[in-house]
N, C-alpha and C positions, 0 to 999 in steps of 0.2 A: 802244894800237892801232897797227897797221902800214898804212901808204897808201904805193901801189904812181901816183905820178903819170906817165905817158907821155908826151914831146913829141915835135910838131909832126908827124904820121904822113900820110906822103906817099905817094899811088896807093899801088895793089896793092902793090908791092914791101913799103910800109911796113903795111900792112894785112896781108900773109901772115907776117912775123916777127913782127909782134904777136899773132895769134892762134896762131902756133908758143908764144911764150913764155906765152900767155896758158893754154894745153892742159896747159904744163908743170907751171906757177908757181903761179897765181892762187888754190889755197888756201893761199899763203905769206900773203899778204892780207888785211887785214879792209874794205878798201874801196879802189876803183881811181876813177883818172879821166886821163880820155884828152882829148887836143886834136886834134880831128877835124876842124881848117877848110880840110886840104890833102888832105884822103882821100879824095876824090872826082876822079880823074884829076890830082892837082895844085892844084886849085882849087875850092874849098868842100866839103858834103858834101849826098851825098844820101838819102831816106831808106831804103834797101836797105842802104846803110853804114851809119848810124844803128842802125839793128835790128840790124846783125850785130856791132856792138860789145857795146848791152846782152845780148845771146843769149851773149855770150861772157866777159861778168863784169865789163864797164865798168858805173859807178855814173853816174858824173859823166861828161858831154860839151861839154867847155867849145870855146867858137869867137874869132874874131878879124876882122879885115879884109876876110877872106875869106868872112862869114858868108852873105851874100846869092848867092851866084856860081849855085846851082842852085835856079832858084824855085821846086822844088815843097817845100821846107823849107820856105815861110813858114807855110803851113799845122800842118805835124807839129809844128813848135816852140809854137806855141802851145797844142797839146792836152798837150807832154809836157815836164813842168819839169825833168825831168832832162837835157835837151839844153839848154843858155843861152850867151847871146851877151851880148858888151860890157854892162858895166851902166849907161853913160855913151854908148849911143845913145842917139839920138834916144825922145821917149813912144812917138812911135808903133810904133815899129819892133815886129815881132812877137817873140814872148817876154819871156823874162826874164833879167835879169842877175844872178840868184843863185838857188840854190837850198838847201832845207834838207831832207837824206834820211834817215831813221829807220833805221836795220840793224843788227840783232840788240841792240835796249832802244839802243841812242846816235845821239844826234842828228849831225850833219856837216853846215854851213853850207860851202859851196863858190860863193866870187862871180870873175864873170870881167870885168876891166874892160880898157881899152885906150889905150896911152898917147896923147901928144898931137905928141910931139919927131918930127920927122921923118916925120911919118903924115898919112892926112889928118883934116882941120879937124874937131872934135870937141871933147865936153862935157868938164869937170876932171875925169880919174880919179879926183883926188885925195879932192875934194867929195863926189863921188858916192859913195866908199866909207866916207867917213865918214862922210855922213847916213845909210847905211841901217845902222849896225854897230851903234847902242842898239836899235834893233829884233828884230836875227837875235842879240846876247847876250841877250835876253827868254828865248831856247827854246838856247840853245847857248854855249860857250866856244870847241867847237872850229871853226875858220873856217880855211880855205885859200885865198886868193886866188891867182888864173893872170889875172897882167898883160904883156898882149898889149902889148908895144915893143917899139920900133928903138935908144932909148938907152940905154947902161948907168946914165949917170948919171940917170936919170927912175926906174929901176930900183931902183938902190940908196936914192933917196929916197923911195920909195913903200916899202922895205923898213925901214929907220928913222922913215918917218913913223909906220909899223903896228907896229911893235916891243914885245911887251908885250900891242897888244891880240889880235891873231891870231895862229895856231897856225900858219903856211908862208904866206910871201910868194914865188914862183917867178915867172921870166918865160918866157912863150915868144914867138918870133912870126920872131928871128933865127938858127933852125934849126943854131944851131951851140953845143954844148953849152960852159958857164962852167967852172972851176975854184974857184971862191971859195963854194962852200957853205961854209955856217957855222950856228951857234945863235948870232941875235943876243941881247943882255942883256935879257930879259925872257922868253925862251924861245920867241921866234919863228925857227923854221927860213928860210934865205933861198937863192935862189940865184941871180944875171944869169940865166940861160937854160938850161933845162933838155934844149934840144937836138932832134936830128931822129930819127926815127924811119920812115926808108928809106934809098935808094941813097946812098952817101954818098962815091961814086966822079965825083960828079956837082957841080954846082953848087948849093947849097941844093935838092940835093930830084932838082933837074931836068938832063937831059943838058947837059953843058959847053959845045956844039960852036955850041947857039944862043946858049948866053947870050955866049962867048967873042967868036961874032963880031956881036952886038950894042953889045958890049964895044967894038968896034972900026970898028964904022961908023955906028952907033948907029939902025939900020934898025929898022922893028918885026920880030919873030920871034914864032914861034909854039913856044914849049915844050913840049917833051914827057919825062914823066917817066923820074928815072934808074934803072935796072935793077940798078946794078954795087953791089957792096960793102953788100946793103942792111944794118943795123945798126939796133936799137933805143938811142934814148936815152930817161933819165928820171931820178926820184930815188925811193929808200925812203924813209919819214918815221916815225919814231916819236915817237909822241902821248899824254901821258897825259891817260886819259879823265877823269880827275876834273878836271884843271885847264885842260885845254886847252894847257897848255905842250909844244915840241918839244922829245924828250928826244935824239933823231938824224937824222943827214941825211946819205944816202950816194948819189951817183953809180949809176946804170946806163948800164952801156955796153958792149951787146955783141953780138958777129960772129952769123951764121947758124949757126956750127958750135957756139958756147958755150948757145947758149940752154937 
C-alpha cells in the first residue's frame, strides 16, 4: 500500500496547496495523513479545518503542542478518533493518541506522540509508545508513528528504538524538511522531519519581519502567517500489507506550479 503523510500545514497558504495537490494526486494513495496543528491561522486547528481535510481525502489528523490553541476542538476530538493528539498527554486531556482505521479490508494503526527535549514538561514518548504497541499489533502490523520534536537526536532514537516493530517512524513539529530518509534494518521507514507544508519564504511557516525583529530585541510580537513561496512538504511510504514492513520512502517537495 502507498501512504501519502503531509507536514506541518500552516494557514490558508498551506491548506490551498494541499488541497490543490490533494484535487490532483489523492487517488495516487491508499491512505493519507495530515498534521494539522498549524492550520488554523498558524496555530492549532479548528473544526471547519478538520472537516475540510477529511472532505478532501485525509484519513489520519495527527496534532502536536499546538493541539489546544482553538477550544472549540476539545469537543470534536473526542467524538472523532480519526483527529489525535500526543499519546503521552496527560489521562485527561481530550482524545486520543492513536488510532486504528479500516480502508478497503486493511487495518492502519497511526499513533501521534511528542518529544520531551526542548519542549514543554511532558509524559516518556518513549513509554508510552511502547505500552500501547502489544495492544494495536492484536488488530495490525502496519503502525505509523508522527513524533512531534524539537531534537533530531530524541528523533533518531525513537526511530531505532521502533525499528522492526513499526512500519514509519517520521518527525514533525520543526517545519523544516530532513534529508536522511532511509529503511531502517527491520523495515521501518524513518525520517528527522518531514517538513512544512506552506509559505516557505517566510520563517517556519510565519512572516520573517516579526520573528526577525523578535530575533533582535527579543519583544513579544504577534505572527502572522507567510504568503510567499507556499510549498508542500511530506513523504510517500510504501507498505507491504502482509508484513507491515516499509518497502520505500521518498521525499515530497513541491512548488505551487509542480503540483
Amino acid at each position: 500500500m502507498k501512504v501519502l503523510i503531509i507536514g506541518d500545514i500552516v494557514g490558508q497558504p498551506g491548506r490551498n496547496i494541499l488541497f490543490k495537490f490533494l484535487e490532483k494526486r489523492k487517488q495516487n494513495y491508499d491512505f493519507i495523513i495530515v498534521n494539522g496543528e498549524n492550520s488554523a491561522g498558524g496555530f492549532g486547528i479548528n473544526i471547519k479545518i478538520a472537516e475540510q481535510f477529511f472532505q478532501r481525502g485525509a484519513d489520519v489528523i495527527t496534532l502536536g503542542n499546538h493541539s489546544w490553541d482553538k477550544r472549540e476542538i476539545y469537543p470534536y476530538i473526542n467524538e472523532h478518533k480519526n483527529l489525535i493528539r500526543p499519546l503521552n498527554f496527560a489521562e485527561s486531556a481530550p482524545g486520543n493518541g492513536y488510532t486504528i482505521v479500516e480502508k478497503n479490508g486493511i487495518k492502519v494503526a497511526v499513533i501521534n506522540a511528542q518529544g520531551k527535549v526542548f519542549m514543554p514538561p511532558i509524559a516518556c514518548p518513549f513509554l508510552a509508545v511502547e505500552e500501547v504497541l502489544p495492544k494495536i499489533k492484536e488488530e495490525t502490523d502496519i503502525i505509523i508513528l508522527d513524533f512531534h520534536g524539537e531534537a533530531t537526536s530524541e528523533k533518531q532514537a525513537m526511530g531505532w528504538n521502533l525499528t522492526g516493530k513499526v512500519s514509519v517512524v517520521y518527525g514533525t513539529h520543526t517545519h523544516t524538511q530532513t534529508a536522511d530518509e532511509r529503511i531502517l534494518p527491520g523495515g521501518t521507514a524513518y525520517i528527522s522531519d518531514v517538513g512544512m507544508t506552506g509559505g516557505h519564504d517566510g520563517i517556519l511557516g510565519m512572516n520573517r519581519r516579526e520573528s526577525i525583529q523578535k530575533f533582535k530585541d527579543g519583544m513579544p510580537a504577534r505572527y502572522s502567517v507567510c504568503e510567499e513561496n507556499p510549498r508542500i512538504n511530506g513523504i510517500e511510504v510504501e507498505i507491504d500489507e502482509k508484513t507491515g514492513k516499509a518497502i520505500s520512502i521518498e521525499r515530497v517537495n513541491m512548488g505551487y506550479d509542480e503540483v
